[in-house]
VOBA-1610 file (N, C-alpha, C; in pm, whole numbers, padded with zeros to 5 digits, always signed):
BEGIN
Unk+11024+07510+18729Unk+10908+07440+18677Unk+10952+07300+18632Unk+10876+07210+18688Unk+10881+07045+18661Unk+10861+07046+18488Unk+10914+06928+18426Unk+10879+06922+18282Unk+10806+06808+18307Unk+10694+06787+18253Unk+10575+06661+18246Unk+10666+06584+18119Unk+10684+06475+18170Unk+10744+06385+18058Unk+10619+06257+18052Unk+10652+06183+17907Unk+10572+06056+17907Unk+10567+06010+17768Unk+10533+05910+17747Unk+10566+05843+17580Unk+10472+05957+17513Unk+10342+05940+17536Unk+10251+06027+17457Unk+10267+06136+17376Unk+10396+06247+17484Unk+10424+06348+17468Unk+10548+06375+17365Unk+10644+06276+17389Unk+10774+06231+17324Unk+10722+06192+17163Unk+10642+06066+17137Unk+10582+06045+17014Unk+10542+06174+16953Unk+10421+06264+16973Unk+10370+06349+16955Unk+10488+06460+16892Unk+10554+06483+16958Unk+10691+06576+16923Unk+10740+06559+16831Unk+10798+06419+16811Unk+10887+06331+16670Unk+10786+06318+16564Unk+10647+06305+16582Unk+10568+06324+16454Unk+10557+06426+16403Unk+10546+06588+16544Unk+10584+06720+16460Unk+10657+06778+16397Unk+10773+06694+16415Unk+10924+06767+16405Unk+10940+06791+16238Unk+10836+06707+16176Unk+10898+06712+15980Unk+10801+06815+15965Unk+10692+06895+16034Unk+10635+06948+15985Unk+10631+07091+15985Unk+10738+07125+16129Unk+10774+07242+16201Unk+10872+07348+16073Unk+10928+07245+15980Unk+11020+07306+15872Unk+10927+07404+15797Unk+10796+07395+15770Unk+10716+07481+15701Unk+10604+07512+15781Unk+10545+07487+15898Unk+10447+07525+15943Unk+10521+07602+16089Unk+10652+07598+16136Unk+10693+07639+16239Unk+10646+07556+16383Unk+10677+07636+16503Unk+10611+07545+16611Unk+10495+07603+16615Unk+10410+07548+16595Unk+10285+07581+16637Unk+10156+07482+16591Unk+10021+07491+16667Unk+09948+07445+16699Unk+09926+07319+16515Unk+09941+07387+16392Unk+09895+07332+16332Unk+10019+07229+16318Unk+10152+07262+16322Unk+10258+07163+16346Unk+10216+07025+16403Unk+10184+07051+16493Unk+10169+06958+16642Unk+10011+06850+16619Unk+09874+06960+16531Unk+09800+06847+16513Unk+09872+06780+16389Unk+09931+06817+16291Unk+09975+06736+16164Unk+10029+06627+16198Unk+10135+06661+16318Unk+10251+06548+16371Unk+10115+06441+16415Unk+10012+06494+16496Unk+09960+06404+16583Unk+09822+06321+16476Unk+09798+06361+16375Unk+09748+06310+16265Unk+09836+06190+16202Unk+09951+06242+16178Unk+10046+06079+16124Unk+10036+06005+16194Unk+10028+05980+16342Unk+09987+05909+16402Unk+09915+05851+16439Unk+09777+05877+16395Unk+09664+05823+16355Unk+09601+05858+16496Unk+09621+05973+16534Unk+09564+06032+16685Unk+09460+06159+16681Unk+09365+06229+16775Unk+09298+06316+16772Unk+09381+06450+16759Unk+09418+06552+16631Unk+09474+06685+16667Unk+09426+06732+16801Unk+09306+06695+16865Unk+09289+06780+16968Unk+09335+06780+17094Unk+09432+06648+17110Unk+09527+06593+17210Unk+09613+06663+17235Unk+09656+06752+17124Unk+09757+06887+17164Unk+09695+06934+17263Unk+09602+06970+17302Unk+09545+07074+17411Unk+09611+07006+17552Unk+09620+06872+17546Unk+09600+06804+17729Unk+09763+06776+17704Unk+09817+06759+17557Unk+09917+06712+17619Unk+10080+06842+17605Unk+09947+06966+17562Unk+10086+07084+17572Unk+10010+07165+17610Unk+09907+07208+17673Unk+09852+07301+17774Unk+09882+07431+17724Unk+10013+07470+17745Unk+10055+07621+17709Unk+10123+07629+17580Unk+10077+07527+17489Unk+10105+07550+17332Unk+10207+07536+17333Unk+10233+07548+17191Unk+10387+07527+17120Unk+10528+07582+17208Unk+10529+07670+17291Unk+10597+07671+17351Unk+10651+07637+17472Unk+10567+07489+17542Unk+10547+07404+17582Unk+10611+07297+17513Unk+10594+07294+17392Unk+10666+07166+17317Unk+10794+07208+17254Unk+10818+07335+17243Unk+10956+07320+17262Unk+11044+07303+17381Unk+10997+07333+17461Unk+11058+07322+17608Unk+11055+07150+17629Unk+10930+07106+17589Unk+10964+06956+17611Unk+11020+06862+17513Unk+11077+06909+17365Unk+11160+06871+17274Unk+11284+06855+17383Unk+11288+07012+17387Unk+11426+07045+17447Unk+11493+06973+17542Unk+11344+06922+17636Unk+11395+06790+17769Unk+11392+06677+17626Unk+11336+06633+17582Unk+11339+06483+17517Unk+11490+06510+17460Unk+11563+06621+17395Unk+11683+06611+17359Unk+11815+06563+17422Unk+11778+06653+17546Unk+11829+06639+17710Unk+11851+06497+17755Unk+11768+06428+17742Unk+11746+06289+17760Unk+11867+06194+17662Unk+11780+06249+17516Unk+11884+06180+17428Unk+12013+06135+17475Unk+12036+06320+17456Unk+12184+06294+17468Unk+12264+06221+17588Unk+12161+06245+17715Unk+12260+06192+17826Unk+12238+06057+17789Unk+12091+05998+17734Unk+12127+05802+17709Unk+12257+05797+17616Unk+12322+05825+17492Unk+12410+05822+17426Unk+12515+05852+17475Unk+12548+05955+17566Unk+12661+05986+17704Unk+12740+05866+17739Unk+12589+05791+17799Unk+12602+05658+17894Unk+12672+05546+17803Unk+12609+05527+17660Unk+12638+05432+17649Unk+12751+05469+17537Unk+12842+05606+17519Unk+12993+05611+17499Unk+13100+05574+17588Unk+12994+05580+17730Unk+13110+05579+17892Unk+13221+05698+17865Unk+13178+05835+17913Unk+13285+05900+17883Unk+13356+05906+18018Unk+13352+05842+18125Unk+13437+05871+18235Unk+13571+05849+18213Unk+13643+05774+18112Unk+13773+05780+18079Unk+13815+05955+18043Unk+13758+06024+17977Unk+13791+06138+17930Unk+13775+06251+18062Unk+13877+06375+18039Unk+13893+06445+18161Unk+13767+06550+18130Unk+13719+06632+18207Unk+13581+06683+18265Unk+13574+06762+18123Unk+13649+06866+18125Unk+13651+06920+17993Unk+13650+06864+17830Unk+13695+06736+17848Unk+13688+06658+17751Unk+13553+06578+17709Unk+13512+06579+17874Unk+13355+06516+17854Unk+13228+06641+17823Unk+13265+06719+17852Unk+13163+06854+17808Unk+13176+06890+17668Unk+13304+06883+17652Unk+13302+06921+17450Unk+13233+06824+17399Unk+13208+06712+17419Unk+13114+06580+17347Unk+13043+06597+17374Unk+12976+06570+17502Unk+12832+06621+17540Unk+12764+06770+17444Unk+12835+06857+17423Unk+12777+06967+17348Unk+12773+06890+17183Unk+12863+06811+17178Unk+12860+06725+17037Unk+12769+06647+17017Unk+12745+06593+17078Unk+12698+06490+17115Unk+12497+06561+17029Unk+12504+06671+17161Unk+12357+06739+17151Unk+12350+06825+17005Unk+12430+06850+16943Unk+12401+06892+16803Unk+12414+06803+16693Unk+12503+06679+16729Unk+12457+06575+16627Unk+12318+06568+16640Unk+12300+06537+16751Unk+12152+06464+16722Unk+12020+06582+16695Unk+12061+06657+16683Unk+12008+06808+16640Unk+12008+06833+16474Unk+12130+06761+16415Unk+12109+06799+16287Unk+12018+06744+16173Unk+11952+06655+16218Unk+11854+06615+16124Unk+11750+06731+16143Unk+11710+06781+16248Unk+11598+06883+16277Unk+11668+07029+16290Unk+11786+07056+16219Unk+11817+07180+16238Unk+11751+07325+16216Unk+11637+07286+16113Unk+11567+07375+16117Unk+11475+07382+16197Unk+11398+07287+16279Unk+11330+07322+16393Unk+11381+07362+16474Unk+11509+07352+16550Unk+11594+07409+16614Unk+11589+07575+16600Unk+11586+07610+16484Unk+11601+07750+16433Unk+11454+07815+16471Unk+11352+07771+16435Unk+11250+07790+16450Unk+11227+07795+16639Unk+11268+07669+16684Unk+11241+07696+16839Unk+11315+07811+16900Unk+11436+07872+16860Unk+11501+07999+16870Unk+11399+08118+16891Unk+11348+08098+16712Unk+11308+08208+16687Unk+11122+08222+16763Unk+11129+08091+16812Unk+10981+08116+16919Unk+11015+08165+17048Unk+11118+08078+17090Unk+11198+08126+17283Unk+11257+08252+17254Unk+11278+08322+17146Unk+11336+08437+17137Unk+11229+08550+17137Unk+11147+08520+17154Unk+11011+08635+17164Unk+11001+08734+17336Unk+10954+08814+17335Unk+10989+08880+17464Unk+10899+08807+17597Unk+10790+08766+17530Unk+10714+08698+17650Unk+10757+08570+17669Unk+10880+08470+17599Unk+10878+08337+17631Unk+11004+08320+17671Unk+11058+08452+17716Unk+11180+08468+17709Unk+11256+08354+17870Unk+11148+08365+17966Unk+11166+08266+18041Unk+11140+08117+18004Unk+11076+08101+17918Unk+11091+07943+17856Unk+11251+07912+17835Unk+11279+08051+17714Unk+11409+07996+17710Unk+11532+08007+17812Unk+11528+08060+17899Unk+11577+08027+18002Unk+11603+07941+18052Unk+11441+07912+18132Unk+11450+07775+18188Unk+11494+07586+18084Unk+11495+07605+17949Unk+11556+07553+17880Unk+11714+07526+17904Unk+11735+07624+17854Unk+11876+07635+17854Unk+11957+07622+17935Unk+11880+07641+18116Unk+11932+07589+18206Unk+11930+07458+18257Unk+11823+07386+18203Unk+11838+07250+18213Unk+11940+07185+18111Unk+11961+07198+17995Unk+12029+07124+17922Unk+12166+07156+18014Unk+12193+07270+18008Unk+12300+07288+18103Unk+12366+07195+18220Unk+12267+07171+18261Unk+12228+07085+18407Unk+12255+06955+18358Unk+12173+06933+18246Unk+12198+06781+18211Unk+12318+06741+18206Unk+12379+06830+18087Unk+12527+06799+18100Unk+12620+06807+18192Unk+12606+06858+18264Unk+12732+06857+18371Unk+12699+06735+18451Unk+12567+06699+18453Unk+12492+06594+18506Unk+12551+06466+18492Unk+12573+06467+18296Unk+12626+06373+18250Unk+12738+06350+18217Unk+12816+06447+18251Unk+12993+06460+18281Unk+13037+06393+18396Unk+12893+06395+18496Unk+12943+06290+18649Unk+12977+06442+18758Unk+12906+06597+18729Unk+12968+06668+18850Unk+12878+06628+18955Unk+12951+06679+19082Unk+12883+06649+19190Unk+12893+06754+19337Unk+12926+06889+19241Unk+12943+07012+19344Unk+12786+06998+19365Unk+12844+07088+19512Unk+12656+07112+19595Unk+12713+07310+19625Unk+12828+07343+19590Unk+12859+07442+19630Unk+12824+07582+19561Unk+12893+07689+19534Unk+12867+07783+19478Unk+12884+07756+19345Unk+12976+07679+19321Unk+13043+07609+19123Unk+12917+07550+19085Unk+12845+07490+19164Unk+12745+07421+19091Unk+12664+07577+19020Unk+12658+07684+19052Unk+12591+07727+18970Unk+12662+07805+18860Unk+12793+07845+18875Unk+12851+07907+18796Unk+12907+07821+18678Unk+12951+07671+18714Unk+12967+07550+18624Unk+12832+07581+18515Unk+12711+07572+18542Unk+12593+07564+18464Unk+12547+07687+18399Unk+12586+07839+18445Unk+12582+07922+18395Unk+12661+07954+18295Unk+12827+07910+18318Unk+12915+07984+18218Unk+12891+07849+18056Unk+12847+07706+18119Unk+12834+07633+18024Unk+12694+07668+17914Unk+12599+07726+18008Unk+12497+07719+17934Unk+12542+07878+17829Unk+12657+07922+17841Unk+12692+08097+17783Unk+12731+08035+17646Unk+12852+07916+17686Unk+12863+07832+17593Unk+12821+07790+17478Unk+12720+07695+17538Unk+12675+07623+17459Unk+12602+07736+17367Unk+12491+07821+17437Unk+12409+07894+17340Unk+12526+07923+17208Unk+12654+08005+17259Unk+12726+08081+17134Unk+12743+07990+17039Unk+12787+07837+17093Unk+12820+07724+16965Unk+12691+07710+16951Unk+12592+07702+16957Unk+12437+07631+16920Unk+12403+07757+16781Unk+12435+07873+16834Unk+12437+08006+16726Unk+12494+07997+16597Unk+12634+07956+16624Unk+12751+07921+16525Unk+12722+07835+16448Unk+12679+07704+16502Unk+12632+07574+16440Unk+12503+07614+16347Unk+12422+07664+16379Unk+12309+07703+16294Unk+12342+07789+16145Unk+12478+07812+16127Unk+12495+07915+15992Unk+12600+07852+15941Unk+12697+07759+16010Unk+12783+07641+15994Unk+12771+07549+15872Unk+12811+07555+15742Unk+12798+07494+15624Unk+12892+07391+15546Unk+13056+07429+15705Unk+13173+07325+15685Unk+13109+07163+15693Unk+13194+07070+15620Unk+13197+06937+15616Unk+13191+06901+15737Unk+13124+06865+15815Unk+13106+06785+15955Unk+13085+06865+16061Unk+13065+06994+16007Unk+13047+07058+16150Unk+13161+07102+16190Unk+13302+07067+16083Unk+13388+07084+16193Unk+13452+07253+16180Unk+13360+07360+16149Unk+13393+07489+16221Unk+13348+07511+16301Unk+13220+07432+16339Unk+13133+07453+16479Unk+13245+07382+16619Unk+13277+07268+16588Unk+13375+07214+16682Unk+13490+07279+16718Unk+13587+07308+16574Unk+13685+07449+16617Unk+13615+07561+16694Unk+13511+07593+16691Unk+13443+07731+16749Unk+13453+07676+16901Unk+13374+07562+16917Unk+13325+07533+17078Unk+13514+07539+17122Unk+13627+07463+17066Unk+13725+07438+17129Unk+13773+07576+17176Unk+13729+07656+17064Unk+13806+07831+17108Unk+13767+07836+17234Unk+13585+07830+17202Unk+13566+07897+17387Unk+13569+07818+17498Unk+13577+07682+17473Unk+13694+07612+17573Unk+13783+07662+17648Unk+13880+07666+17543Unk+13991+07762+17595Unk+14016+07842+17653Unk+13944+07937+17594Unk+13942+08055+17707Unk+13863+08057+17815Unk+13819+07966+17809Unk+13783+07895+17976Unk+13867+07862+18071Unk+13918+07784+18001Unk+14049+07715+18092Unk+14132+07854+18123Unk+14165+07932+18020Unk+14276+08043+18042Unk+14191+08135+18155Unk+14083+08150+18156Unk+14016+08227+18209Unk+14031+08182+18355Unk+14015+08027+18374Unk+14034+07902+18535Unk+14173+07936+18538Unk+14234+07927+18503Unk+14399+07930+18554Unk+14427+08062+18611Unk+14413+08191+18513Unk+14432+08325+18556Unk+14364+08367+18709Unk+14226+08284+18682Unk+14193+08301+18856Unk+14253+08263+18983Unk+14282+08114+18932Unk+14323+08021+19022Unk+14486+08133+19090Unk+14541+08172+18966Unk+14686+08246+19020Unk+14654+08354+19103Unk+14530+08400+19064Unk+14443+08543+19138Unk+14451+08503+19307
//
């Protein structure tokens, strides 16, 4: 499924986002956000169709976005592939922590049994993005297993990070480096296979 992007939709989101901390995602979130803005609440309807869980899915691309503009303008092509994926996952929870509790909240909406393909298809795009924005360029079978084992990833640090109370995050960063690792150990042991 295509994500409908556009300013309208992006604004609309960033006005909900202070309100999602006590009202959650949902419809009254989204007119409040679209009230600070001095807009019709009823614009939610045309511009999220299938409700709040629609706008997290399209947070989730506007995040997506973020992070790969900030990617670009670190230039991580000096750093080796693995080096550019641990930032990129950094990268996407910095800019996550001002809204960490909507974050929690969009969990606990994509975690429902019927939206369970939202979060899917989420999670596989951010996925996508990043490797996107690491510069891969398999067309082969890796292209999907690259995006699968990253998106296994990321979810476990995105988990970790959410209960994470160290100074900077940095048990969430030790966490992502663990399962790094055993990535790599995991690529090598094959490679000898």
């Amino acid at each position: 499924m295509v994500i409908e992007r556009s300013e309208e939709r992006d604004q609309a989101l960033k006005a909900a986002l202070p309100h999602v901390p006590a009202l959650g995602w949902t419809k009254a979130a989204l007119a409040a956000g679209l009230t600070d803005l001095g807009r019709d609440p009823l614009e939610q309807e045309w511009l999220f169709p299938r409700g709040p869980v629609e706008a997290v899915e399209a947070w989730c691309d506007l995040a997506d976005r973020e992070m790969e503009a900030q990617a670009a303008a670190e230039d991580l092509a000096s750093l080796k592939i693995p080096r550019r994926i641990r930032r990129l996952v950094l990268i996407r929870l910095e800019q996550a922590a001002p809204a960490r509790e909507a974050v929690r909240r969009a969990l606990g909406l994509q975690s429902l049994p019927w939206n369970l393909a939202s979060a899917a298809r989420t999670v596989a795009r951010t996925a996508d993005s990043m490797w996107a924005a690491a510069g891969d360029t398999s067309a082969d079978f890796s292209w999907y297993t690259r995006r699968a084992t990253l998106a296994a990833i990321y979810g476990a640090t995105l988990a970790f990070w959410l209960q994470d109370e160290s100074e900077g995050h940095a048990a969430t960063a030790a966490f992502l480096d663990r399962r790094l690792a055993g990535l790599a150990r995991f690529q090598r042991m094959k490679r000898r296979a």
